[in-house]
N, C-alpha and C positions, 0 to 999 in steps of 0.2 A: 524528366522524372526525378534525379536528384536533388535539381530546384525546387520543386513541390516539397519532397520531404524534407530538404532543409529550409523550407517556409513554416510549417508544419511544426517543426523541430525548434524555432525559435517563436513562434507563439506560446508554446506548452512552457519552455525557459522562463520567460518576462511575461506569461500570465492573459495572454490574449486569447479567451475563450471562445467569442464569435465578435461577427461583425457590430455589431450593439453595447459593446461592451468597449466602453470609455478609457480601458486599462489596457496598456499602460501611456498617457499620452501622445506617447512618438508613432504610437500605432492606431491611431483614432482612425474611424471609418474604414479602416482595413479589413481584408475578411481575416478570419482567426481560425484556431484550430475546430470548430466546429465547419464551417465550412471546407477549408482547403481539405481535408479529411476524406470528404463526401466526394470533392474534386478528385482525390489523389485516386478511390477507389473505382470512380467512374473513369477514370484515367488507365484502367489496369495494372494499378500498384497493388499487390495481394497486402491482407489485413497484416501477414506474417514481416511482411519491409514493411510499414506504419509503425509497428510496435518494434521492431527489431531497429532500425534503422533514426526514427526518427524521437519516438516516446522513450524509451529506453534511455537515449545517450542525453536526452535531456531533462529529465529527473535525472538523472547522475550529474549532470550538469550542478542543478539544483540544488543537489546534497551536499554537493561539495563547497557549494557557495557558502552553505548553511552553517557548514562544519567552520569555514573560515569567518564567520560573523559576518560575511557581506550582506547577506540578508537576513533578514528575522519571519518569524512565524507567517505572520502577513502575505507576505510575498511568496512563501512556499504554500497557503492555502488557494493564492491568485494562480499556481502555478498547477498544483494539484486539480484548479475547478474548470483551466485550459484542460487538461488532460482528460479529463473526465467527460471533457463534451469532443474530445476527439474520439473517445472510447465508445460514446455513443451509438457511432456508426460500426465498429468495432466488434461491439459484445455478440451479437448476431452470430457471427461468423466462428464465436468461441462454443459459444452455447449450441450452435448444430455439427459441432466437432470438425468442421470445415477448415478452421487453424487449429492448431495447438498448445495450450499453457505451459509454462513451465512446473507446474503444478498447485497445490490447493494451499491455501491460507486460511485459518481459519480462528476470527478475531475478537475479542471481546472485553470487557470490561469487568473485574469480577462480582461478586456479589455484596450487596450495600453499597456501591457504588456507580455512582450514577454521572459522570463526568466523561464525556466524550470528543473531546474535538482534537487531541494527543491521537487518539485511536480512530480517529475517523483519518485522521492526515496517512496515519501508518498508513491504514486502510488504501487510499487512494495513490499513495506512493510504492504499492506492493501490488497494488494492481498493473498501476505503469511500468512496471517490470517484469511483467507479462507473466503475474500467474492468478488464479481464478481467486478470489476474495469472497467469502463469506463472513459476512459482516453481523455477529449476535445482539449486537447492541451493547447496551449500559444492565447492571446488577444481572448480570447472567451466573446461572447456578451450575456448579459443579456436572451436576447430572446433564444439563443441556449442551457442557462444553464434549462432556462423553460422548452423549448420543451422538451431537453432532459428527464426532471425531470416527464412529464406529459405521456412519454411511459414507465415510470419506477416507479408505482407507491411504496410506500414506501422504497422509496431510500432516503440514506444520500446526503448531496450536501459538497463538500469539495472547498471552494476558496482558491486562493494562490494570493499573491499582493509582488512584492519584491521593488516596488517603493511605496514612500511615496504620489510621486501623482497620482500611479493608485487606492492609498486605497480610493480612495472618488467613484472610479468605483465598488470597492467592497460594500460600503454602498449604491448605489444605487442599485445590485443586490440584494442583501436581503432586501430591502423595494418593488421591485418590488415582490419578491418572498412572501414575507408577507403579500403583497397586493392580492395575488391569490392562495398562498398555504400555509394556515397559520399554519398548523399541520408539514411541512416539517422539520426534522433537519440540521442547515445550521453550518457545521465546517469552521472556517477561521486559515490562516496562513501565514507566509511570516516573512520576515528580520523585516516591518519595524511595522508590524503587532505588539498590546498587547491584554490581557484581557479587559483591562480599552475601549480598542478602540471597543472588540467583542460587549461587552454589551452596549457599547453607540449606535452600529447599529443595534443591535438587533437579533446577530445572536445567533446559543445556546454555541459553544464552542470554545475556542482559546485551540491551542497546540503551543508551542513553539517548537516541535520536531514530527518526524516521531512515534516516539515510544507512546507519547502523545496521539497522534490521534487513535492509534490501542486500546491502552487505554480505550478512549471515545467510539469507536464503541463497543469493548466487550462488556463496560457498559448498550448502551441500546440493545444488543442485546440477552441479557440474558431474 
């Protein structure tokens, strides 16, 4: 069983999604974390050791690599798109309340701004850390981030701004949000996104990185 999920474990690391998938060389025609997955669960490994055990500690893996310049974006979306097909088998089991998240994410890009692949990574690296992602897309409005936030109640809200002049859409989003949900925690991030910028609007956290932000939510989710 441990085998399995540190097979698992190092396909989602170096980006081995299923057996068809060419990446990363040294693991050609191997099966990847799409299959071994499927194996691990017909194995009677619960969904709860999959994500605990094996997705977890390797997206941290990954973060950390990231944080250190060993890898670049590339390889953390080859690693993200492993993950993603491990989760496959996965979601089921989340979605009929069968496991349990660490809780809700809830992400998006703000308005006039249409740039996503920064927030889609977040996206899938905050999945991998086992908590439910809802995903609004790209130029999401103020009011969508609300509603969203008001069917989900303690959920995180996570902004993305990759323009310097959609960040003043981002500070209006979190004064709107402060204005009616002042307990919510509000993560931002983007290119042109700082600290200096988070705190002058008043959100709780800036991450300069994917790994940053899984960081931040372990934090308050202890």
């Amino acid at each position: 069983m441990t085998e399995l999920l540190e097979k698992i474990s190092l396909c989602v690391e170096f980006g081995k999604a299923d057996i068809k998938s060419p990446y990363p060389p040294a693991m050609k025609d191997q099966q990847g974390a799409f299959e071994l997955t499927r194996l691990a669960l017909d194995s009677g490994i619960s969904p709860g050791e999959i994500l605990e055990e094996a997705l977890i500690p390797a997206m941290s893996r990954v973060g950390d690599k990231f944080n250190r310049n060993e890898i670049f974006v590339p390889q953390m979306l080859m690693a993200a798109k492993a993950m993603n097909n491990s989760m496959i088998h996965l979601r089921p089991y989340y979605l009929s309340g069968e496991a349990k998240r660490r809780g809700t994410f809830i992400i998006g890009t703000v308005t006039g701004d249409l740039h996503d692949i920064g927030k889609n990574l977040v996206a899938m690296m905050i999945e991998g850390a086992g908590w439910e992602v809802i995903d609004l897309g790209v130029d999401v409005s103020t009011e969508t981030f609300i509603q969203t936030a008001e069917k989900h109640p303690g959920a995180v809200i996570g902004l993305s701004a990759l323009l310097t002049t959609t960040m003043e859409n981002m500070r209006k989003t979190v004064a709107s949000f402060r204005e009616r949900h002042l307990e919510i925690k509000i993560l931002v991030g983007g290119a042109p996104v700082t600290a200096e910028f988070c705190e002058k609007i008043g959100a709780d956290h800036y991450s300069p990185d994917p790994h940053g932000a899984v960081e931040y939510l372990r934090s308050i989710a202890q």
